[in-house]
Backbone as JSON Lines, residues from 0, in Angstrom:
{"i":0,"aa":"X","n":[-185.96,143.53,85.09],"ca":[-184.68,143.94,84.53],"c":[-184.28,145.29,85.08]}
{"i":1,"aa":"X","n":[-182.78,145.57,84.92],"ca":[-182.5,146.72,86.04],"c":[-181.25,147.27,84.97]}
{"i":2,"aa":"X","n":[-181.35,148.62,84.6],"ca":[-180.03,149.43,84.1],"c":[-179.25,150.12,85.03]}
{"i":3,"aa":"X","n":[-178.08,149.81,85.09],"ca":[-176.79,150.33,85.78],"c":[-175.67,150.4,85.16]}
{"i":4,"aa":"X","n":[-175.24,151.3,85.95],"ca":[-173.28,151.6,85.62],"c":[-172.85,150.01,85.78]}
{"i":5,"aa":"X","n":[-171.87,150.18,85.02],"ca":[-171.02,149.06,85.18],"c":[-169.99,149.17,86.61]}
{"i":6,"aa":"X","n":[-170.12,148.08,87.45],"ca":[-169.15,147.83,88.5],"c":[-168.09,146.68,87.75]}
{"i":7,"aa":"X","n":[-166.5,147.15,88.65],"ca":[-165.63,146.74,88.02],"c":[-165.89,145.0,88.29]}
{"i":8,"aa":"X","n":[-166.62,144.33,89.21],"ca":[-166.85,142.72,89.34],"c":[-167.82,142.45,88.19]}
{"i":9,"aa":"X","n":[-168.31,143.19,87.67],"ca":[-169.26,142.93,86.1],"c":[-168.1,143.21,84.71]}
{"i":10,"aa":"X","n":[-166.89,143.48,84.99],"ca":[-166.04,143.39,83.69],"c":[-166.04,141.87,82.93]}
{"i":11,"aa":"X","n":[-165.89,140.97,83.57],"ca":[-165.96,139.57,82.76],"c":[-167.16,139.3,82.36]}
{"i":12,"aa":"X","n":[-167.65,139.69,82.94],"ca":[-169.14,139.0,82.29],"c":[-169.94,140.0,81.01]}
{"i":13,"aa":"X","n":[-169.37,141.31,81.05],"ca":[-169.78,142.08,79.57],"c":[-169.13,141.81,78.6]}
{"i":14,"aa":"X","n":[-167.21,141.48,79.3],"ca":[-166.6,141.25,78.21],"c":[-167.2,139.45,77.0]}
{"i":15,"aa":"X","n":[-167.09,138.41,77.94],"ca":[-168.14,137.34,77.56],"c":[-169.36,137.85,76.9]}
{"i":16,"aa":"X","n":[-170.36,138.5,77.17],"ca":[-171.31,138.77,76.77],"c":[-171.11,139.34,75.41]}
{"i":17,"aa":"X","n":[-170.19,140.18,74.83],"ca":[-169.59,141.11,74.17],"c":[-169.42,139.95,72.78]}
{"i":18,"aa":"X","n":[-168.24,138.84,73.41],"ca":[-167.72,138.13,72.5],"c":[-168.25,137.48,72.2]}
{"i":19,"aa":"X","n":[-169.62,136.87,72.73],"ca":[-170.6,135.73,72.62],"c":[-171.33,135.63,71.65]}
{"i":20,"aa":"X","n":[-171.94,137.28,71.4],"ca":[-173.09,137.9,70.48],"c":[-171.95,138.08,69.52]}
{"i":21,"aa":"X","n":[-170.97,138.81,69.48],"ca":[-170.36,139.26,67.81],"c":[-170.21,137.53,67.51]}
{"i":22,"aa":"X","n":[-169.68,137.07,67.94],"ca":[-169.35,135.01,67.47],"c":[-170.55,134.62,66.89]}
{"i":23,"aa":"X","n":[-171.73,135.08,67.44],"ca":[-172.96,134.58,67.19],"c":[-173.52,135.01,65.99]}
{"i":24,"aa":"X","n":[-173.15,136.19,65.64],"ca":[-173.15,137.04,64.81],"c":[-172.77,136.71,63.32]}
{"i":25,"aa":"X","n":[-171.56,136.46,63.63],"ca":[-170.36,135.99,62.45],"c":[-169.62,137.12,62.37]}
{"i":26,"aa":"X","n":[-169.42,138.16,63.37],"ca":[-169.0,139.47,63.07],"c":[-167.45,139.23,63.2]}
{"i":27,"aa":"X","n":[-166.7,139.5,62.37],"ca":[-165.01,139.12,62.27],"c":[-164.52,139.93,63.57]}
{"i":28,"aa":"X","n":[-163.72,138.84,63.95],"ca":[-162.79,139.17,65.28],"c":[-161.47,140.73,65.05]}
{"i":29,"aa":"X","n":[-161.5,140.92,63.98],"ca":[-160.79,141.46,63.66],"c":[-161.44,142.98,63.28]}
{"i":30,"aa":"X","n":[-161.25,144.03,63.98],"ca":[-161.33,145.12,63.14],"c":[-163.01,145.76,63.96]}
{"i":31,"aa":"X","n":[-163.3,144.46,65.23],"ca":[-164.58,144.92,65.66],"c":[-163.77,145.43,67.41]}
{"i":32,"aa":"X","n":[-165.2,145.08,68.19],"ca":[-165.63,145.41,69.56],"c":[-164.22,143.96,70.05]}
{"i":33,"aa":"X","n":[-164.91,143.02,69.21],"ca":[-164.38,141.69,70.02],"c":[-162.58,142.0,70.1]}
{"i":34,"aa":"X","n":[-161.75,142.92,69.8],"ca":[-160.24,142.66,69.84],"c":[-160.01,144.17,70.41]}
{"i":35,"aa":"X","n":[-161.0,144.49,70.33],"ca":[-160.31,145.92,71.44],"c":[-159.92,145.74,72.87]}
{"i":36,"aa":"X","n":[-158.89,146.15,72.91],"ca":[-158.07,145.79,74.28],"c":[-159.0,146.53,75.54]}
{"i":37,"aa":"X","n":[-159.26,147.31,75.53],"ca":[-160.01,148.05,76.58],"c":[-161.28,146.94,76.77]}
{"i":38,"aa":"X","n":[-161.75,145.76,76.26],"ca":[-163.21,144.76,76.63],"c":[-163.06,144.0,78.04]}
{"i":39,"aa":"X","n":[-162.1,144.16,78.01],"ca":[-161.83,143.27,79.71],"c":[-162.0,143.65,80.66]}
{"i":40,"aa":"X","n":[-161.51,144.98,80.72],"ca":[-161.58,145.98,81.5],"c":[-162.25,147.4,81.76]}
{"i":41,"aa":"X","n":[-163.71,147.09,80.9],"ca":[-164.37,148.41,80.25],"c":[-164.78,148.71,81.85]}
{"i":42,"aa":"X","n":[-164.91,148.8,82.53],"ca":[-165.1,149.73,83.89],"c":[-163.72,150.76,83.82]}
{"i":43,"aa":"X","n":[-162.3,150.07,84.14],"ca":[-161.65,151.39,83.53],"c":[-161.19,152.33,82.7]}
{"i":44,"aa":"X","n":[-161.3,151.76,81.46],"ca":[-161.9,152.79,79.91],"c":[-162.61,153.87,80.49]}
{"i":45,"aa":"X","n":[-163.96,153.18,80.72],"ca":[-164.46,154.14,80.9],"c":[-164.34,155.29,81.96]}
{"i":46,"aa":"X","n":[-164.01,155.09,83.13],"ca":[-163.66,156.13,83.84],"c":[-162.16,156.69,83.75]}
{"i":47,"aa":"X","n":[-161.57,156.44,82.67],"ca":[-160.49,157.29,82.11],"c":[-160.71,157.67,81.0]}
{"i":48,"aa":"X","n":[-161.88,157.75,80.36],"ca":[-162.21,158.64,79.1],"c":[-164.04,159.61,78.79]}
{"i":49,"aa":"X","n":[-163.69,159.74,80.53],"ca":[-165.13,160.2,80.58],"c":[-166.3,160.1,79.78]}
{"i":50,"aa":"X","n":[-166.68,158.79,79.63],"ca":[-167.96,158.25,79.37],"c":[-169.01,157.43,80.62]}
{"i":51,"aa":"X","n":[-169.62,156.55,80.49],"ca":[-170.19,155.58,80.82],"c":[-170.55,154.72,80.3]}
{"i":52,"aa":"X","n":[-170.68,153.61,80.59],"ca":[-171.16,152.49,79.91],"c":[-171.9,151.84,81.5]}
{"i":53,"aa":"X","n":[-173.54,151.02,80.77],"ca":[-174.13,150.78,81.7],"c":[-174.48,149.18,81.36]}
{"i":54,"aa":"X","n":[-174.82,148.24,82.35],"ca":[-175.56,146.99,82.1],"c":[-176.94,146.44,82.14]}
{"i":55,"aa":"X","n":[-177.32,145.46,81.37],"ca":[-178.86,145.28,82.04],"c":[-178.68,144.18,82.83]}
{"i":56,"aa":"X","n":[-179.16,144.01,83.86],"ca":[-179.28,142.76,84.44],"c":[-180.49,141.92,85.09]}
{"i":57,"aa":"X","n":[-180.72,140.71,84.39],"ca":[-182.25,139.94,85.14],"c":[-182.57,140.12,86.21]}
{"i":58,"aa":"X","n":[-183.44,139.62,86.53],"ca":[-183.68,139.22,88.27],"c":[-183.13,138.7,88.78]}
{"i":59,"aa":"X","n":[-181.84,137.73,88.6],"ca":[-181.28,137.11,89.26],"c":[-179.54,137.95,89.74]}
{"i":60,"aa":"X","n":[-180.11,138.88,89.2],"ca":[-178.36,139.85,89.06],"c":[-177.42,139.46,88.13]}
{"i":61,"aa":"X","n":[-177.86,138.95,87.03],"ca":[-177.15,137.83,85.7],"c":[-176.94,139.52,85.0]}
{"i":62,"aa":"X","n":[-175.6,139.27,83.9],"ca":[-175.55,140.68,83.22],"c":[-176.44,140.16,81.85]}
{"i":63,"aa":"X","n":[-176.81,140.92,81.2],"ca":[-177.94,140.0,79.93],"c":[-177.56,141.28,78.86]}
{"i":64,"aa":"X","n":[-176.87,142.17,78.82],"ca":[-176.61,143.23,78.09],"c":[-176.1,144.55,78.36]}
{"i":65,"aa":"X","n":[-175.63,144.87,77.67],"ca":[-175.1,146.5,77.98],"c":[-175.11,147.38,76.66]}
{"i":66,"aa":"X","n":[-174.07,148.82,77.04],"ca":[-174.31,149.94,76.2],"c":[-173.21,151.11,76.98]}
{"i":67,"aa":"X","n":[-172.64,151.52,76.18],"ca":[-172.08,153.09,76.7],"c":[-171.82,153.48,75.9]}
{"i":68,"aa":"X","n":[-171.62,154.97,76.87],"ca":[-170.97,155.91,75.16],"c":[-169.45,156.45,75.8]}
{"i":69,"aa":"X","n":[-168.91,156.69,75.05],"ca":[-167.78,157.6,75.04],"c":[-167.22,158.71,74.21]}
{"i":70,"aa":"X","n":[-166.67,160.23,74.2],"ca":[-166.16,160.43,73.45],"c":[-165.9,159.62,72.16]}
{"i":71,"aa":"X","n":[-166.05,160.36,71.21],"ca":[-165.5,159.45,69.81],"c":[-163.83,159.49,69.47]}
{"i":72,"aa":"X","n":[-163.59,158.34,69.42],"ca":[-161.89,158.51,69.36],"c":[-161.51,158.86,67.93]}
{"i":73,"aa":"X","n":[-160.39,159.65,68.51],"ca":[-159.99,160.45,67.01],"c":[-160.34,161.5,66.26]}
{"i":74,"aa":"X","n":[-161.15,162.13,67.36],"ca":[-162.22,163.08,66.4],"c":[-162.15,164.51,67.35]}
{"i":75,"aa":"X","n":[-162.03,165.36,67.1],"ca":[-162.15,166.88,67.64],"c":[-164.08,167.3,67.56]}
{"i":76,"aa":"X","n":[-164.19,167.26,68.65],"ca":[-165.4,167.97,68.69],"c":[-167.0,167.27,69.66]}
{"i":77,"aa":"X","n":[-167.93,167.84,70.0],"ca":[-168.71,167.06,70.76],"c":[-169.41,166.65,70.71]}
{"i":78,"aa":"X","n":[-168.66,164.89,70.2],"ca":[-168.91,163.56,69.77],"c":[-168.74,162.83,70.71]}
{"i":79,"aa":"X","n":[-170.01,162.33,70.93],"ca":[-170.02,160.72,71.7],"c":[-170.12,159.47,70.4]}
{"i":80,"aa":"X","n":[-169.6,158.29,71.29],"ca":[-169.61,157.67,70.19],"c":[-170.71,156.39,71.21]}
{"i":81,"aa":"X","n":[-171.88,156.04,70.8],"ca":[-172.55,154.96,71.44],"c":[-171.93,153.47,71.33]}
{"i":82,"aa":"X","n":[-171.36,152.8,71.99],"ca":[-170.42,151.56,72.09],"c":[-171.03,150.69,72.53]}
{"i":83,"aa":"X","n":[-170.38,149.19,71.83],"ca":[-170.54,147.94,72.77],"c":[-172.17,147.54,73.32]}
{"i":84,"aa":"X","n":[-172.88,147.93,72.61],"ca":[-174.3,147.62,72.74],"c":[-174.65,146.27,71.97]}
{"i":85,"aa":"X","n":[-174.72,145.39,72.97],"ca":[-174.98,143.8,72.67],"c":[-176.2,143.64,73.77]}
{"i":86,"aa":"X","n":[-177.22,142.38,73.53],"ca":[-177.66,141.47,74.36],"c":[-177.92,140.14,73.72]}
{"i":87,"aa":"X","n":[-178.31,139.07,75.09],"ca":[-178.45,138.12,74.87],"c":[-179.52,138.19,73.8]}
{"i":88,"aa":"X","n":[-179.6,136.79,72.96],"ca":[-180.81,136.29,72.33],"c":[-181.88,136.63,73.03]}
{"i":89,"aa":"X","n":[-182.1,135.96,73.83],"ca":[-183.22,135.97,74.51],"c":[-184.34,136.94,75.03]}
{"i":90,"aa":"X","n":[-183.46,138.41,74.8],"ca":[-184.04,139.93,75.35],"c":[-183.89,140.28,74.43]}
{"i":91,"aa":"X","n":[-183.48,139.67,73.5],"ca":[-184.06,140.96,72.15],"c":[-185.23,140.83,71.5]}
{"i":92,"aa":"X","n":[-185.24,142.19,71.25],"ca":[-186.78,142.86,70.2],"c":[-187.99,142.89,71.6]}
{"i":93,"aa":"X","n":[-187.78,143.36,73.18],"ca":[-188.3,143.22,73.96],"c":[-188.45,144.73,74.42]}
{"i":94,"aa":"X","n":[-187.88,145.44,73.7],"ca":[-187.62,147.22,74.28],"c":[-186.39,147.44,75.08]}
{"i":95,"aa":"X","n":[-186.02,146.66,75.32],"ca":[-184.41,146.96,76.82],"c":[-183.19,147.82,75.95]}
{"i":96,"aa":"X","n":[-183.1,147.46,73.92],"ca":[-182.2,148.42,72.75],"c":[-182.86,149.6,73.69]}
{"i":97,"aa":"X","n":[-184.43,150.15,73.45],"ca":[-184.74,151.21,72.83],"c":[-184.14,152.29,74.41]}
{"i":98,"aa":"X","n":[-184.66,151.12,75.84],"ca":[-184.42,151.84,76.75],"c":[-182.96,152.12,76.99]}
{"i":99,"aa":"X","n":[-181.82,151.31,76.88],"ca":[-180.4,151.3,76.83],"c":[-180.1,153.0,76.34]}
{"i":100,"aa":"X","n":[-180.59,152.61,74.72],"ca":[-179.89,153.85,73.98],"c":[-180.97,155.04,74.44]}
{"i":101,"aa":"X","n":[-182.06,155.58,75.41],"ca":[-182.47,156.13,76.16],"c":[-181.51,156.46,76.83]}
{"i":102,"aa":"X","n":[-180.88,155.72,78.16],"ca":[-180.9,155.66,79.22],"c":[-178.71,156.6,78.31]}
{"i":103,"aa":"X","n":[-178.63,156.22,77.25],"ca":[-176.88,156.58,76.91],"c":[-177.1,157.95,76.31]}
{"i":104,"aa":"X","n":[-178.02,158.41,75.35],"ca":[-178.43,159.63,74.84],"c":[-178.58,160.59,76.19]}
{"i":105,"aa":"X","n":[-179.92,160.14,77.33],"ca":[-179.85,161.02,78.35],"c":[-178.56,161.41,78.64]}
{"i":106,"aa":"X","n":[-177.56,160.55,79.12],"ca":[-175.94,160.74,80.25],"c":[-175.24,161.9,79.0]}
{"i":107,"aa":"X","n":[-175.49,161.15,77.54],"ca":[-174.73,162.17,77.01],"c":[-175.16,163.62,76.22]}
{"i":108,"aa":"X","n":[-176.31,164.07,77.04],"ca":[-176.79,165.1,76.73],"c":[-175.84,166.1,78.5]}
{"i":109,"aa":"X","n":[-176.37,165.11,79.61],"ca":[-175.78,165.58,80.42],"c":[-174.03,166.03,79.78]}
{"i":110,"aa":"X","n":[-173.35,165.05,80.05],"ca":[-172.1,165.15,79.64],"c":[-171.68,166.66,78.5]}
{"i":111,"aa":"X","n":[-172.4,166.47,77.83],"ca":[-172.65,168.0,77.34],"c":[-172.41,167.63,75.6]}
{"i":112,"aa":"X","n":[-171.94,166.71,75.04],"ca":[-172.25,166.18,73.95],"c":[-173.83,166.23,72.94]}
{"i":113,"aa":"X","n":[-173.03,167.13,71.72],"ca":[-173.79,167.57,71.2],"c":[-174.19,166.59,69.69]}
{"i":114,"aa":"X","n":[-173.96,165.74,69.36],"ca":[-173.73,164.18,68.75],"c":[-173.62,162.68,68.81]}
{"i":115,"aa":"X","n":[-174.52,161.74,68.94],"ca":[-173.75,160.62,68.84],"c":[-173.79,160.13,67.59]}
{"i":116,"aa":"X","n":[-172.52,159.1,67.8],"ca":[-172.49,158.72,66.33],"c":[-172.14,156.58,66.66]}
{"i":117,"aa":"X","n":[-172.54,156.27,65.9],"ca":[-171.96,154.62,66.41],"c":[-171.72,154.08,64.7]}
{"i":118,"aa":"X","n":[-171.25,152.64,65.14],"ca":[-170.95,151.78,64.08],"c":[-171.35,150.25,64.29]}
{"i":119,"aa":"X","n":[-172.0,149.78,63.16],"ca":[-172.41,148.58,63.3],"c":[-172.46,147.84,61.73]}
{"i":120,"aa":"X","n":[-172.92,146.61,61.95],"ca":[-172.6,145.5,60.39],"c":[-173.72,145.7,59.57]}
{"i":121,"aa":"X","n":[-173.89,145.36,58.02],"ca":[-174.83,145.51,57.16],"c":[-175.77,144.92,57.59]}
{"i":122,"aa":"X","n":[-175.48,143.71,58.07],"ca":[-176.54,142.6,58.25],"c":[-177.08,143.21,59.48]}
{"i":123,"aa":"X","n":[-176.78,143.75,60.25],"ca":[-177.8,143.57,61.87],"c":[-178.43,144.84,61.35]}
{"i":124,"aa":"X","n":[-179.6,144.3,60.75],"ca":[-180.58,145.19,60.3],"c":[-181.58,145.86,61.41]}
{"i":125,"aa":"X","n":[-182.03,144.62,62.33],"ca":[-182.71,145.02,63.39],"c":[-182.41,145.82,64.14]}
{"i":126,"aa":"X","n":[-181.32,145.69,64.67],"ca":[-180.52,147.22,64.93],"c":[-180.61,148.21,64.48]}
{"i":127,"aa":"X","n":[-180.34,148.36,63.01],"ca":[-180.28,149.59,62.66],"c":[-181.67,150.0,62.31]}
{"i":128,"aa":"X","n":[-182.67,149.33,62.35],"ca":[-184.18,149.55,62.74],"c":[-184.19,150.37,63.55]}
{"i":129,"aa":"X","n":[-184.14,150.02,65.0],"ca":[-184.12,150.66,66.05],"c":[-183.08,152.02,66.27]}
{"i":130,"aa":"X","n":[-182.04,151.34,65.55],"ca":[-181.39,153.11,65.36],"c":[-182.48,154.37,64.88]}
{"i":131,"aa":"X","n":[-182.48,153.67,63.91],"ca":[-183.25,154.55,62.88],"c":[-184.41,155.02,63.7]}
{"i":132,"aa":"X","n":[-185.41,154.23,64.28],"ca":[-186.63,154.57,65.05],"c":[-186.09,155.61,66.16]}
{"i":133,"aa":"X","n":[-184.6,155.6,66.51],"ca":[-184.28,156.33,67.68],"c":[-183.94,157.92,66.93]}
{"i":134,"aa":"X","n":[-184.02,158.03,65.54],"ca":[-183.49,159.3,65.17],"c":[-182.31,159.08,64.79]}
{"i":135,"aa":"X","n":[-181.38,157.89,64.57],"ca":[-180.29,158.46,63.98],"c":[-180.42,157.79,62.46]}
{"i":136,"aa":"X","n":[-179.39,158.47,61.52],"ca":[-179.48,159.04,60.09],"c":[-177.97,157.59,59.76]}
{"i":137,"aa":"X","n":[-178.22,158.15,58.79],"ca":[-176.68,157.03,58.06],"c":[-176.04,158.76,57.68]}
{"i":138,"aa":"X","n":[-174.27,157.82,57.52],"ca":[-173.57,158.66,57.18],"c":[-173.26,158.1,56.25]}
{"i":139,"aa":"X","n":[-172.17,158.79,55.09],"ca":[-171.59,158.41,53.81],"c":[-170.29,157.28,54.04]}
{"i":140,"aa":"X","n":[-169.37,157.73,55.3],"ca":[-168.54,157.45,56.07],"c":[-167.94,157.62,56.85]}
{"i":141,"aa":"X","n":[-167.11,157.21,57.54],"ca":[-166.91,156.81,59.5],"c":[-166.38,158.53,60.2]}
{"i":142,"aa":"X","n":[-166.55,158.69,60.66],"ca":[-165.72,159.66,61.39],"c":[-164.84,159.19,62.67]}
{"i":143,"aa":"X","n":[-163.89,160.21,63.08],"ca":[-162.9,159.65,63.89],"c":[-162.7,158.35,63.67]}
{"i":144,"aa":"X","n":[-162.09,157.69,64.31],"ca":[-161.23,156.55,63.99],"c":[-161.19,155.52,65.73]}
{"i":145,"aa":"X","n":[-162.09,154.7,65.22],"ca":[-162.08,153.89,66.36],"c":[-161.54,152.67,66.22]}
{"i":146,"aa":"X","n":[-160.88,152.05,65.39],"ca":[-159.94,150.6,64.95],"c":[-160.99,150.09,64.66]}
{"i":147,"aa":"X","n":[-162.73,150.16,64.27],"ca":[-163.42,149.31,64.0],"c":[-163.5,149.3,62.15]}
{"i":148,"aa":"X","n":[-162.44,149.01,61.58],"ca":[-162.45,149.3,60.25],"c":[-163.72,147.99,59.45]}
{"i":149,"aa":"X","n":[-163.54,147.26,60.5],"ca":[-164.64,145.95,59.72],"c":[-166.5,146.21,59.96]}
{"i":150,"aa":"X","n":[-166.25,147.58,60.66],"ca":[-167.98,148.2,60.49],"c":[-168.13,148.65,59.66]}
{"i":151,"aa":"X","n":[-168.73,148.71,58.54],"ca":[-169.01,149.9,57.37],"c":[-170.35,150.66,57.44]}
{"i":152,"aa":"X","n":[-171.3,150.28,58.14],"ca":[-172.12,151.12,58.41],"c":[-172.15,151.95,60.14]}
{"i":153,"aa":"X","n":[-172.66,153.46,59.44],"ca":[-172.04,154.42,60.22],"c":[-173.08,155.47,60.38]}
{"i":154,"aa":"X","n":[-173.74,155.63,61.46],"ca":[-175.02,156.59,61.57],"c":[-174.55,157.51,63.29]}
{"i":155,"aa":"X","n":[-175.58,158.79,63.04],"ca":[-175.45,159.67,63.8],"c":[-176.78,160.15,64.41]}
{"i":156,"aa":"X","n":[-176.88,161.01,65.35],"ca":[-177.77,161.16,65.85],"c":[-177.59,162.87,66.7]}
{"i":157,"aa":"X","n":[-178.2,163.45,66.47],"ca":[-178.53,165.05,66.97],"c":[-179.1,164.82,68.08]}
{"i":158,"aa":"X","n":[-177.76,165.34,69.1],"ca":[-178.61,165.82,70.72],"c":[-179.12,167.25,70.94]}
């Protein structure tokens, strides 16, 4: 398995990947990752809002997951917000979460971000396992304002 930047010929296949897992999920289309207009095209999001977002990909050059961070929208101050972190069934609970959100904490320590903060569902507990194992905390509620009003859980993390 191999972590990289996202190239703009890997936009369809994160965005798929993206919509595959929240469906799988039961995570409502509404109010998540899956209806944000920027999923199609997250190669240029991101290099117009100075973040990164990176992919994992098999041995075969297949995309099998991703992760970035960006600025937190809506919010004054230096906040990353960790995004769009999905993988297939098949690679999870294998370590590739723990190295991802590694590999997004490093860029945004570079970047100079002094916070991340993300959002995710009650139920994806396993997740927030691994949050938690990574150091980040729960919050009371959301900061800045990312249109994901259908996340209610909301944790942070000290860079």
């Amino acid at each position: 398995m191999k972590i990289s930047p996202l190239t703009p010929s890997e936009n369809q296949a994160v965005a798929d990947l993206v919509r595959s897992v929240i469906l799988e999920h039961g995570v409502p289309k509404v109010g998540t990752a899956y209806a944000d207009k920027s999923l199609d095209d997250l190669y240029s999001y991101y290099q117009q809002n100075s973040g990164i977002y990176y992919v994992l990909k098999d041995e075969n050059g297949q995309v099998v997951g991703g992760a970035g961070i960006a600025p937190l929208e809506n919010y004054e101050g230096p906040v990353c917000e960790l995004q769009k972190m999905y993988f297939l069934s098949e690679i999870r609970g294998k370590g590739f979460g723990q190295k991802m959100i590694e590999k997004c904490v490093g860029q945004a320590r570079i970047f100079g971000f002094e916070q991340c903060y993300l959002e995710t569902m009650p139920y994806m507990e396993a997740a927030q396992k691994l949050y938690n194992k990574m150091g980040f905390k729960y919050l009371e509620g959301p900061m800045g304002n990312t249109g994901h009003f259908s996340c209610p859980v909301h944790m942070i993390l000290d860079l």
